[in-house]
N, C-alpha and C positions, 0 to 999 in steps of 0.2 A: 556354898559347896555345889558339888555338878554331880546328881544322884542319875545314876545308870540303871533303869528297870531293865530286866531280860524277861522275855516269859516267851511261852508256844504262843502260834498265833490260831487263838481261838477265845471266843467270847466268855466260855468258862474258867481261863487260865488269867486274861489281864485283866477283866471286869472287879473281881476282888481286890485290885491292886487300885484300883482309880483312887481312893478315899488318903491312901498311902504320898500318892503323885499328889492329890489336889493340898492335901498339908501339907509335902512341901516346897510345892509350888509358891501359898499363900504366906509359909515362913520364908521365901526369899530365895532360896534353891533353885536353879537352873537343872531341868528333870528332863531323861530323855528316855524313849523306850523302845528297845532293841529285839526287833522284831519280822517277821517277813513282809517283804514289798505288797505281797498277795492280800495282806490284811489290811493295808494304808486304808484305806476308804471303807472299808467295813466297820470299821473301832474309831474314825475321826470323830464322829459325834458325842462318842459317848467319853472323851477324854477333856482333861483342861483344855484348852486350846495352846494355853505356854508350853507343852507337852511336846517336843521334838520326836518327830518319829524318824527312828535311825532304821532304812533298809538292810535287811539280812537274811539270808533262808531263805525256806523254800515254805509251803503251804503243808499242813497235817496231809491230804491225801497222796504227796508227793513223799514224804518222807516216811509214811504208814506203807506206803505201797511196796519201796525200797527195801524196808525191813522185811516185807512178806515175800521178795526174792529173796534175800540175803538165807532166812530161816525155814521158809516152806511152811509157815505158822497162819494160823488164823488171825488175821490183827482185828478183827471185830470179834473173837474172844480170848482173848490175849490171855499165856500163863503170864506169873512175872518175868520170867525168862526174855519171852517176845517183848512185855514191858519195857525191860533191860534196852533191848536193842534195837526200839523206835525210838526212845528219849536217850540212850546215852549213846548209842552207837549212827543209826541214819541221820535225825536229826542234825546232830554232833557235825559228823563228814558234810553235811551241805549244807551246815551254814557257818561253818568256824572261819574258816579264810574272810568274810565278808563281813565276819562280826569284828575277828580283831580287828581289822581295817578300820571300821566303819567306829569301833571305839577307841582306837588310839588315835583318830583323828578328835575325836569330842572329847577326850583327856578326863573320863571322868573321877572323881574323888573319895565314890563307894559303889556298888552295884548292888544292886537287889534283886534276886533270883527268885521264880517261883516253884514250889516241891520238882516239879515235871521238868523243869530248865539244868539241861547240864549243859548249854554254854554261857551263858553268866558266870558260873565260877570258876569256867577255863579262860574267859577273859580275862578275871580280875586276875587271876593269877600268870595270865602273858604281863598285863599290867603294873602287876605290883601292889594294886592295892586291894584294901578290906570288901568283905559283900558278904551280906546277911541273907536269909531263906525267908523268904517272907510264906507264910502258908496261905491257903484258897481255902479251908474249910477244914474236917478231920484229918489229921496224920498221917500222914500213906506210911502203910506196914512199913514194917523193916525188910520184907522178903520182898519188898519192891524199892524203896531207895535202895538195897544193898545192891540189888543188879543194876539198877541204872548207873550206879558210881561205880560198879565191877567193870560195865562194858566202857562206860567213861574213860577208866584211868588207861586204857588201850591207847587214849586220842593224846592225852597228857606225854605219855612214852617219845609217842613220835616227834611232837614238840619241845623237847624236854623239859619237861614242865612237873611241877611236883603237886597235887593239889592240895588247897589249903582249906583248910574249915572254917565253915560259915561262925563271925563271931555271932552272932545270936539268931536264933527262931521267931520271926514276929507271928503270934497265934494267935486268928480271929476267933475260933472256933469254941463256942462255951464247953464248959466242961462237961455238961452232961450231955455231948454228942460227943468228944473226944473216947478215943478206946480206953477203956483203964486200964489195959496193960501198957500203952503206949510209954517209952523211955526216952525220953528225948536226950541226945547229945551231949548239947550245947546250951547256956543260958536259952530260957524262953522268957521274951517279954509278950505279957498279953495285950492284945489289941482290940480296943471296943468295932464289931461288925455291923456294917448295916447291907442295905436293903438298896441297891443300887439306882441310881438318878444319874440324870446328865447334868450339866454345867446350865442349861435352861431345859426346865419341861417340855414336854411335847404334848401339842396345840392336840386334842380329842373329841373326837366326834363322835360323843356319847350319848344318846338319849335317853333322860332320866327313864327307868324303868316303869316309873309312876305306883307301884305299890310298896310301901315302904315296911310293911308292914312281914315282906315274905324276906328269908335272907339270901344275900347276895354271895354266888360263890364263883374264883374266879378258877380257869382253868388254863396250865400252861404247859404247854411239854420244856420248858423250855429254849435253847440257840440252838440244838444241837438236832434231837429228834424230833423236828415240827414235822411228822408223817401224815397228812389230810385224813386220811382213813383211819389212824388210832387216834387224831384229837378229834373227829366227829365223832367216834364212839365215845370217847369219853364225855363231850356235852353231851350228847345224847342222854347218855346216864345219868346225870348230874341234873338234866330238865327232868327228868321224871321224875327226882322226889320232889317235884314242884319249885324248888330252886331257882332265884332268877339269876342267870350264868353271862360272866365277862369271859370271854374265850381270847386268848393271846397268839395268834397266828405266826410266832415264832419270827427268827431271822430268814428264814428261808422263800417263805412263801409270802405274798407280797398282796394277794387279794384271798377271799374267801373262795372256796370252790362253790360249784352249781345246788351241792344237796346241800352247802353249808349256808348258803345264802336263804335258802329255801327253809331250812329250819328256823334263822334269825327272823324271819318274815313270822312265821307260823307260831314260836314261841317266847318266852322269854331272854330270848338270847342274845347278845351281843356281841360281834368279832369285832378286833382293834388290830392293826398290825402289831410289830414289835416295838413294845413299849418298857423301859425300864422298870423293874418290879415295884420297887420302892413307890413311883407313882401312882398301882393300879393296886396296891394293900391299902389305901385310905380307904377305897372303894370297897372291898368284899370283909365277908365275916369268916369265908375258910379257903383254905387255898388246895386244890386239886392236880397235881404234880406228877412229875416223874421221878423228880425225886434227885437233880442236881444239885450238887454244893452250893451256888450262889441262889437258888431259891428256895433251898432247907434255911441255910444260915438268916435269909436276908427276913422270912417270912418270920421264924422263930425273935430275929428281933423286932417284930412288929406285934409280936403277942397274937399270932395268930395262928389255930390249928388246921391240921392238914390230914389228906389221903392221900398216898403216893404210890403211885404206878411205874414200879422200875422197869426201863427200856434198854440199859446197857449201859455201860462203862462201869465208872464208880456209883452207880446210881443205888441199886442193891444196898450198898452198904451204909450210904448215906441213911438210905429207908428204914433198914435196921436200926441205925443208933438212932434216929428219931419217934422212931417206934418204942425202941426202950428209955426216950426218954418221958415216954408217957404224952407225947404232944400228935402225934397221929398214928393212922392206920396203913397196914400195908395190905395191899391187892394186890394178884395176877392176873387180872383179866379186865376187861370193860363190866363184865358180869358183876364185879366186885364190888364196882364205884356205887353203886347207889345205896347198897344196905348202908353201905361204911360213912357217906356222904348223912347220912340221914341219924346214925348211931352218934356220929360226932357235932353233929347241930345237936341231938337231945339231948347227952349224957354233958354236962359243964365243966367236966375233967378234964377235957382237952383242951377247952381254950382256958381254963383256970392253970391248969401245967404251962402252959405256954403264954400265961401272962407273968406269969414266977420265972421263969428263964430271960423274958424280955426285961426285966425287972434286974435281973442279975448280970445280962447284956450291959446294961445301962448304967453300971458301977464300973467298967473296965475302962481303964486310960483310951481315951481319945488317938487318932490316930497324929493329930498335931504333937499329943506329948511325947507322941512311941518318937516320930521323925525328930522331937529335939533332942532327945534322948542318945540316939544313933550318930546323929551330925553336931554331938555337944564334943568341943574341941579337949 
């Protein structure tokens, strides 16, 4: 078969998806993924390589901007409302012409959408055919799919197009981050999560720490918000309850700054560019965050606990339900991170809670079963 990924073009929206594409890829499917031009070279590495990338759209800051004429909204604090009409409505307008195009020319045989994608399933439905919602981590409310599909079916009208519903919900997300009010749909099949890697490792220039004896805690904002000045403060924090610290310089920045170099020198510290997480959880005992869906989920299945420092978006909420799942701490400030860094090395609740959920991770069908499961004739 020829599986059709759609998703935003951003490291948090297709990165969950890879494990999806590499099953079935490895089962014999021809996988393509339908995405903006602007991301080709940012997401090449970190995909199969049989991975076709289908140009479409435009970039998140192009079509977040769009929406912030269209509504006179904050799109950096978005109600659901503005939600609604970055993902169902700007998105939608600049990149539907280019998608259907760009997919009835690859004629594919299912589509897989992720929560945030409403042109996936106005393709499948120019199409003809089936496409499931694959999720990225907790369930986005309902007062947020309902407007994103509100402002959507606007775009359906004009096409005449009727939308059709996703036959199933593929869910990485363990249960005890899931909301419990959460009602889903449509059939949910579950999907065992992990912790993201490329197609080969990446080659690290790490210097063992040399005391093995102190624990190792690593610190990452993140793809999204690598700001130099809140991931110094938070090493900062992190070194002083004596902790020897891996620091992840994010997608954005590409060397370490002047006072960050300076500290690496002076302490225990080490910066890496951006490195796949799944790679750099062999290495620490706790993970220090902001608290995104692909480094809750991926860190939880590695049985490891965490402090999370929510910086914006979905970040907050992810922190919440990680917080009640009894696996970390949340903070508001750099002030925060060291009590909490230091409560969650001594108290063994946290990484015992969170080696119980990895434990529980690790029962969930594989994502090769979910893909035969989907593409069983």
């Amino acid at each position: 078969m020829k599986l059709l990924f759609s998703a935003t073009p951003a490291f948090g929206h297709i990165l969950p998806l890879v494990p999806l594409m590499q099953a079935a890829v490895d089962d014999g499917h021809a996988v393509g993924l339908l995405s903006s031009a602007g991301f080709r070279a940012a997401v090449a590495e970190e995909l199969p390589p049989e991975v076709e990338f289908l140009d479409a759209g435009v970039m998140p800051e192009v079509f977040s901007e769009d929406a912030a004429v269209r509504t006179g909204a904050d799109v950096f604090h978005p109600t659901p409302t503005t939600i609604g009409e970055i993902f169902g409505g700007s998105r939608v307008d600049l990149a539907v012409e280019e998608s259907v195009d760009q997919a009835t020319r690859w004629a594919p045989d299912l589509v897989i959408a992720e929560p945030f994608d409403a042109v996936g399933p106005l393709v499948a439905a120019r199409l003809g055919v089936g496409w499931h919602r694959a999720g990225i981590g907790p369930a986005l409310p309902a007062v947020i799919t309902d407007e994103i599909d509100r402002v959507a079916s606007a775009r359906y009208d004009r096409l005449s197009l009727s939308p059709v519903a996703a036959l199933s919900y593929l869910d990485p997300c363990p249960r005890q981050l899931q909301d419990p009010e959460w009602s889903p749909v449509g059939p949910v099949r579950a999907v065992r999560p992990q912790a993201h890697r490329r197609p080969k490792d990446v080659t690290l220039d790490l210097p063992d720490f040399g005391d093995h004896d102190k624990p190792t805690v690593l610190v990452t904002l993140g793809t999204i918000f690598s700001d130099p000045d809140t991931l110094s403060a938070a090493v900062a924090a992190v070194a002083d309850t004596g902790a020897q610290v891996i620091a992840t310089l994010g997608s954005s920045l590409r060397h370490a700054t002047a006072d960050q170099a300076d500290r690496a020198d002076s302490a225990g510290v080490r910066y890496v560019p951006f490195v796949p997480l799944g790679q750099l959880l062999e290495k620490v005992d706790l993970v220090v965050g902001a608290g995104g869906v692909g480094s809750v989920v991926g860190t939880l299945a590695h049985g490891l606990p965490m402090v999370l420092w929510p910086q914006g978006a979905d970040q907050p909420i992810n922190a919440a339900r990680a917080a009640a799942s009894g696996t970390s701490i949340t903070v508001d400030s750099a002030a925060g991170i060291s009590p909490a860094v230091a409560a969650v090395l001594e108290r063994g609740e946290y990484r015992h809670r969170a080696q119980e959920i990895a434990a529980e991770i690790a029962t969930l069908p594989p994502a090769a079963t979910v893909i035969a499961e989907i593409t069983r004739p």
